[in-house]
N, C-alpha and C positions, 0 to 999 in steps of 0.2 A: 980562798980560791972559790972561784962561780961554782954553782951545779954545771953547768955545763961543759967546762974547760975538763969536769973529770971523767966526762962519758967519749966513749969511741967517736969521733966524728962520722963512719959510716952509718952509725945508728939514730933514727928517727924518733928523736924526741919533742918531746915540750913539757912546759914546766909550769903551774900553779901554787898558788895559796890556799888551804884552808886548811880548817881544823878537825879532827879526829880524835873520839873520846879512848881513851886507854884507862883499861880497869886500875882501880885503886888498891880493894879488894874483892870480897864476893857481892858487896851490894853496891857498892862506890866508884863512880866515874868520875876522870877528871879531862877535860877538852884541851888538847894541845894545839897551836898554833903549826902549823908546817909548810915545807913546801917537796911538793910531789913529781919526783922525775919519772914522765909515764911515757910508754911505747907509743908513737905513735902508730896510724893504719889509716887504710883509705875510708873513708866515711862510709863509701858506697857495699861494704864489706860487713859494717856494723850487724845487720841483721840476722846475718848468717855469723857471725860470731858469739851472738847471744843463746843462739840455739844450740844442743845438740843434733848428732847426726839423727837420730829416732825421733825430733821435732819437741820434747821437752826442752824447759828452758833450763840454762847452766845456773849455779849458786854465786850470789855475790863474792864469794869467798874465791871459786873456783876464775871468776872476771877479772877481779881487783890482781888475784897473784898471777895472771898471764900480762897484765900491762903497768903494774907500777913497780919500775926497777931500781926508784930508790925514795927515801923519805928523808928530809934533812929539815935541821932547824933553823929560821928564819933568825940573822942578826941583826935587828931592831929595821929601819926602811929600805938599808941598803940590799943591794942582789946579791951578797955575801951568805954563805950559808955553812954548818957544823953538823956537824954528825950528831945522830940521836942517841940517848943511853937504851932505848928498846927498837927492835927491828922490824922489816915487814911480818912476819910469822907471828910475832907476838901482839901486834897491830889486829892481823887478820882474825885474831881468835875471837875477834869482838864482832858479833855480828851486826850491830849499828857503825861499826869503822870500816866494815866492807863496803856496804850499801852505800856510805858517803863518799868513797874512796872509787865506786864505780859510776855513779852520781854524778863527779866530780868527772870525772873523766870522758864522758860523753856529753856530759853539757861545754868542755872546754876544749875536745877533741877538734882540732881545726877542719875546717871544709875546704874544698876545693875552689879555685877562682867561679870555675863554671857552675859549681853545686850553688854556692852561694847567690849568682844571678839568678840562677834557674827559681830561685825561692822566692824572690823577689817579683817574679813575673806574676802580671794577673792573669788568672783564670784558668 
């Protein structure tokens, strides 16, 4: 079954590939192939989502676990996808899986019909 046939249809998603190191043990990383069901949000909101309210900025850790509501494993080209043996929490405790995982998520976060022209525009 899709990633996406098992999420709520009220809920705004999308959905990517990449990979994500998961500790082996205390010096050992190994990169797993995934794919990431992440919340989506208006683009134009980004800015103010990275920030806290006192104008520091929030931890990759604290980013990644507000927008990505599920990790699943990729079965071989197709959009078929299985459940992983480790979950987001034990994901997040890697502080190079966050950063990739938030990374990932604003480089792939979709934009607006109009955001998109507007970028386009010169000058």
């Amino acid at each position: 079954m899709g990633v996406m046939n098992e999420l709520s249809p009220e809920v705004d998603t999308f959905v990517c590939r990449f990979s994500i190191p998961v500790r082996l043990d205390e010096e050992r990383f190994q990169y797993f192939p995934v794919v990431g069901v992440f919340r989506g949000m208006p683009f134009d909101q980004v800015d103010q989502w990275v920030m806290r309210p006192d104008g520091r900025a929030r931890t990759d850790r604290e980013l990644a676990a507000e927008v990505l509501l599920e990790l699943r494993r990729p079965l071989g080209s197709t959009s078929k996808t299985a459940s992983l043996k480790f979950g987001i929490t034990d994901v997040l405790e890697v502080d190079r899986a966050a950063a990739i995982i938030v990374s990932t998520f604003l480089a792939e976060l979709p934009r607006g019909a109009g955001q998109e022209l507007e970028s386009e525009l010169p000058g």
